[in-house]
Structures are given as structure tokens and as C-alpha cells.
C-alpha positions in Angstrom: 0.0 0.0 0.0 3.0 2.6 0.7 4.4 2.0 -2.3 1.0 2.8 -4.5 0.9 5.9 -2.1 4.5 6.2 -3.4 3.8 6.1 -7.1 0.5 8.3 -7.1 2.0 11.2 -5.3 5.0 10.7 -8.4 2.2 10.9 -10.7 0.2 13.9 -9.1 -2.7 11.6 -8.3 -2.4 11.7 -4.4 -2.0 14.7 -2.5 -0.8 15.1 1.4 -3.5 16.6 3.8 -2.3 19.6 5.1 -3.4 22.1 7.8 -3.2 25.8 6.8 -3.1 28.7 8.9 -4.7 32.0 7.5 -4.3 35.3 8.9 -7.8 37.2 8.0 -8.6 40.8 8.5 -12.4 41.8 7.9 -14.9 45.1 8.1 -17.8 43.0 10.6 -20.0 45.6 9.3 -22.0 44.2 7.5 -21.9 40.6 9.2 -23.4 38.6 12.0 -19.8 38.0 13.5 -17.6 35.0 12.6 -19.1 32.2 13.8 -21.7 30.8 11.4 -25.3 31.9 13.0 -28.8 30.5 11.7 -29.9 34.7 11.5 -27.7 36.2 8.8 -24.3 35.6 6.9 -20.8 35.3 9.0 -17.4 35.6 8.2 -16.7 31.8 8.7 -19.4 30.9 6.4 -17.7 32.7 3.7 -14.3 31.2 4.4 -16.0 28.1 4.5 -18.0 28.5 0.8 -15.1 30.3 -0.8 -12.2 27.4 0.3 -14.6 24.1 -0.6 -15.2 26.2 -3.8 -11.4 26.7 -4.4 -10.3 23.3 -3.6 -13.3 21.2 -4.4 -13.8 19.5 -1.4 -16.0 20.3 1.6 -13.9 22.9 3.9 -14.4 24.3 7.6 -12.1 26.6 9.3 -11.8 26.8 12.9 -11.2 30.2 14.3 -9.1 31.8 17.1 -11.5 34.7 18.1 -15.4 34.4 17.7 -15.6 38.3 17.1 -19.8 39.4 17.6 -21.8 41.2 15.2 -20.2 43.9 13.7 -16.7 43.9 15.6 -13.8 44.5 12.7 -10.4 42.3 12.4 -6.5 43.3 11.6 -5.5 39.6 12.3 -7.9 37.4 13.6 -6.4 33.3 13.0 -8.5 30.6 11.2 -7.0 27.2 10.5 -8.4 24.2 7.9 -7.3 20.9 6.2 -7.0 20.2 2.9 -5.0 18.5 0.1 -3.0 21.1 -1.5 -1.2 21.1 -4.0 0.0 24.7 -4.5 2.9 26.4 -2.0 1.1 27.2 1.2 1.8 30.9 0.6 0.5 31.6 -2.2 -2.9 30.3 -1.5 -3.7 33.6 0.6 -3.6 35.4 -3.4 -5.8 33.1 -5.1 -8.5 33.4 -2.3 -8.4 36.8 -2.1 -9.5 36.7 -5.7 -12.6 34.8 -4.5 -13.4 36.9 -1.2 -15.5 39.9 -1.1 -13.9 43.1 -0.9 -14.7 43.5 3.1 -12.8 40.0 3.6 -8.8 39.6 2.9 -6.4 36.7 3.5 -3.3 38.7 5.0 -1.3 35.6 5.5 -1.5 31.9 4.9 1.0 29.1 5.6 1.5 25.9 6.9 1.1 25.1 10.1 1.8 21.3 12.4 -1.0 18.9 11.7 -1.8 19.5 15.7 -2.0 23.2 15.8 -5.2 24.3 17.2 -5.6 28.2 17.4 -8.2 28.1 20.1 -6.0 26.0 22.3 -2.3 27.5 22.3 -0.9 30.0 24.6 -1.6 32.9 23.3 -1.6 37.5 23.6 -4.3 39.0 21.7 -4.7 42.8 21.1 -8.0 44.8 21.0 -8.7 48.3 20.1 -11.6 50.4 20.8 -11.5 53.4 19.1 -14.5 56.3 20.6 -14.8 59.6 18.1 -15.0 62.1 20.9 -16.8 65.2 19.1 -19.8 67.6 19.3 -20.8 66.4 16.3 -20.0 62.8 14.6 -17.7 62.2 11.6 -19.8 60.2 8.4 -16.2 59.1 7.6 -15.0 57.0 10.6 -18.6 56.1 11.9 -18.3 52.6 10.6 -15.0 51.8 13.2 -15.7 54.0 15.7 -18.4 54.8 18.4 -19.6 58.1 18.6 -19.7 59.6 22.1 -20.4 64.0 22.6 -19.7 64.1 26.0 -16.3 65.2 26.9 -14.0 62.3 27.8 -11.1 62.4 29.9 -8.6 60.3 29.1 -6.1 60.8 31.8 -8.8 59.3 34.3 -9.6 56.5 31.7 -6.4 55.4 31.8 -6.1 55.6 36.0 -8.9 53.6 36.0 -7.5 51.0 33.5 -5.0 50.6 35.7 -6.5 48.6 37.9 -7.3 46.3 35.6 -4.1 45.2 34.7 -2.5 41.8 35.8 -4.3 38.2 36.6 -7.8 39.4 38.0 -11.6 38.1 37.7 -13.6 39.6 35.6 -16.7 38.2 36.2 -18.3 42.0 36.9 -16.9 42.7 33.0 -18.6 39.7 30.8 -21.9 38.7 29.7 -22.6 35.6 31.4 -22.2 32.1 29.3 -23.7 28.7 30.6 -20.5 26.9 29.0 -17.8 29.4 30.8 -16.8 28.5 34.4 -13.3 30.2 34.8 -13.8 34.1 34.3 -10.1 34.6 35.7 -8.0 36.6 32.8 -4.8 38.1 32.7 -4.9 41.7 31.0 -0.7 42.7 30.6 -1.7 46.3 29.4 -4.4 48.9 29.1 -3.5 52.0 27.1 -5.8 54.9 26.6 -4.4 57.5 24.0 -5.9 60.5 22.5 -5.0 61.9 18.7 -7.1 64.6 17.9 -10.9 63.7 18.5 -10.2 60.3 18.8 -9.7 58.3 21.7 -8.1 54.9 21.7 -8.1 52.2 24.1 -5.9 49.4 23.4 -5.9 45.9 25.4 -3.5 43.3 25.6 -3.9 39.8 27.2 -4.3 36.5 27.5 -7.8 35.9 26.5 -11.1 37.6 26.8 -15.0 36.7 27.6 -17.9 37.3 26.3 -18.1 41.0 25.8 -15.6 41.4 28.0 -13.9 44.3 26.2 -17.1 46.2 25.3 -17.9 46.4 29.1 -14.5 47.2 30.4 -14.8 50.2 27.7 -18.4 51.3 28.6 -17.3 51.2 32.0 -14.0 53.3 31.2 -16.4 55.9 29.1 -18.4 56.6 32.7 -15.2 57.3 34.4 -14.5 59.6 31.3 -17.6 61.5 31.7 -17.3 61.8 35.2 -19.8 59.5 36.5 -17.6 57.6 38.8 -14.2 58.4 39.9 -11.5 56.2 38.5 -10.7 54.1 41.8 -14.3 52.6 41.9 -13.0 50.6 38.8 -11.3 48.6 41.9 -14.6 48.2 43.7 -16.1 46.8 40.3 -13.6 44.3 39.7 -13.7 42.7 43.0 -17.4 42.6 43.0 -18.0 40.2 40.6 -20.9 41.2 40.0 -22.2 42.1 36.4 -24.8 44.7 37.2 -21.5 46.9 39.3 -20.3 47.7 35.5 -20.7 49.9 32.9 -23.0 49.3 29.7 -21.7 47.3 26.8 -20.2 49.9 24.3 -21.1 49.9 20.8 -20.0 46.7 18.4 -18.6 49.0 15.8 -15.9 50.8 17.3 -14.0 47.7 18.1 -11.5 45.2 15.9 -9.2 42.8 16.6 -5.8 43.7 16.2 -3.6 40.6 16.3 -3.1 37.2 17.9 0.5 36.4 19.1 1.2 32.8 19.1 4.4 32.3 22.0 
């Protein structure tokens, strides 16, 4: 049997099965988030449709980061098997080709037949980006969340503080039947203003449900002066959902990168 193996991958016939890693970045706007959903189309539905198309056999990606409705991506991970024939790099270009223009391949290679991008010790980088203005901007509404009161940074970023390091953040995720362990590790907050725009960029080691959209909408109340920045402390040792601030808006966040250690 090894050697037929043998002489149909001389002639072309037989292919290896290999796993292939694809960075994608993707404007959620207009989609239902990445996992596939029975309401509306997702960005692994199209992965999936576009790479059976390609290679002519049923395909289905598994993805690092289940981004929700509308949420945007610089580099989220999705992996998926396949015989392929072509070099593992260049199959990024002749998807593209395929994709619509709000999804692009930024990467693809090879990866070990047992690399899983859910289960490997990983850093992942959110932004949240508010447009901080009296009046909103048409031209950055659709990756950024529009708020008119005056924000203040400085005590956004005093208040992030506390969140930094190996906490739980059960007070800052939407509850989920299948989630037990709501301990995270966040290794930085960063809160940065250019101009109108406010930025706050998180780094760690993994994230709940929502979890980012709450710690933001509970940063924005310490921006406008609703709380003072401390009683982010007295939040986070709650653990109590109801203590925090209100899930900010899908649309001003995205996905930056995944580091794989």
C-alpha cells in the first residue's frame, strides 16, 4: 500500500492533507460575527463556501476569536485541512481573488497537523476606538463609536490601571452557561488621545464574552465623570455584572492581532 501511495503522489494523483493557517482581517460591518449563525451571513461561512469552492472539497475553518456582530479584524487566526497542492503561501492570493472586498487573506501558511488556534498560549490585542466630538464624523462612523460628551482620558487610563494583571472579571462579561473560569490576565491597558479620537488598546491573554465592550463602557463613565476612576477597583472585586458599565457599541472595536508564543 506505501508504495501505490508512493507512485500516485510521483504521478500527481495523491495529495498530502495539510493544515493551513490564514491570517484574515475583515470590516464586521456588515456581518453577523464570525461564527456561522442561523440569522444572517458570517465571516466563517464565507471562508468556509469560498475554500470548498477553491479546492473542491467540503472545507471548515476553525477560528481563534469568535468576534460578535459587527466587531472589525486586523489579524484574527483561522485554521483548515485540505489537500493542497500549490505552496502554502500563495494560497492567501488566489482566495483573495474569490473573497468579497470586506474579507482579505493577509497571510496563509502551513502550520503542524496538531495546531489548534483556540487552544495554544496565546496575547491578543484589542482596540476600541470612541470619536469624541460635538458632532459625529460620516467618515469613521463605521470603526468608531460616537460619544459627545467630553472624555477624559487621563482618568480613563487611571482607572485602566486597575485592571491590569491576573484578575476576575466576572463584573466585565456577559454571562455564558459553557464558561466556568472568568479569571483573565490583561498585561496592558493603554488609553491615548490623537485629535478627536480616543483609543483604548488591550492586551492579554484571552477575553469573555463581551468582556472588552464592558470594560470600555465602564472606562467611558469614568471619562464623563460619573464615577471616579478608583471605583474601577470596587467593580472588579465585585464580581458582579450589574457593578459595571454598559456594553459599548459593536462597531468601534477590531481585533488587532493574535500572538502565538
Amino acid at each position: 500500500m506505501i508504495k501505490i501511495f508512493a507512485v500516485m503522489k510521483r504521478m500527481g494523483i495523491y495529495q498530502a492533507m495539510k493544515r493551513i493557517k490564514l491570517t484574515v482581517a475583515y470590516d464586521g460591518t456588515n456581518y453577523c460575527g464570525w461564527q456561522i449563525q442561523k440569522n444572517g451571513i458570517t465571516v466563517e461561512e464565507i471562508l468556509n463556501k469560498t475554500l470548498s469552492r477553491f479546492f473542491h472539497e467540503d472545507i471548515v475553518v476553525i477560528g481563534a476569536s469568535r468576534t460578535d456582530s459587527g466587531v472589525h479584524a486586523m489579524g484574527n487566526v483561522a485554521v483548515f485541512d485540505a489537500n493542497v497542492t500549490m505552496p502554502p503561501e500563495k494560497i492567501s492570493y488566489a482566495i483573495n481573488n474569490l473573497l468579497p472586498d470586506d474579507i482579505r487573506i493577509q497571510k496563509s501558511e502551513e502550520v503542524e497537523p496538531d495546531f489548534h488556534p483556540r487552544y495554544c498560549d496565546t496575547r491578543k490585542t484589542y482596540e476600541y476606538k470612541i470619536y469624541n466630538a460635538q458632532f459625529p464624523d460620516p467618515m469613521v462612523r463605521l470603526y468608531s463609536h460616537f460619544v459627545y460628551y467630553h472624555l477624559d482620558e487621563g482618568k480613563m487610563q487611571q482607572a485602566a490601571d486597575y485592571l491590569v494583571g491576573e484578575h476576575d472579571f466576572k463584573s466585565f462579561c456577559t454571562p455564558k452557561g459553557d464558561v466556568e473560569n472568568t479569571v483573565r490576565t490583561i498585561y496592558y491597558i493603554k488609553v491615548t488621545r490623537e485629535g478627536n479620537m480616543v483609543r483604548i488598546r488591550i492586551n492579554g491573554n484571552g477575553f469573555l464574552y463581551n468582556m472588552v465592550r464592558i470594560i470600555v463602557g465602564s472606562l467611558m463613565k469614568v471619562g464623563m465623570g460619573m464615577i471616579p476612576p478608583e471605583q474601577i477597583k470596587e467593580i472588579l472585586e465585585a464580581k458582579d455584572r450589574t457593578k459595571a458599565g454598559h456594553k459599548a457599541a459593536a462597531c468601534g472595536l477590531t481585533l488587532i492581532e493574535i500572538e502565538y508564543r
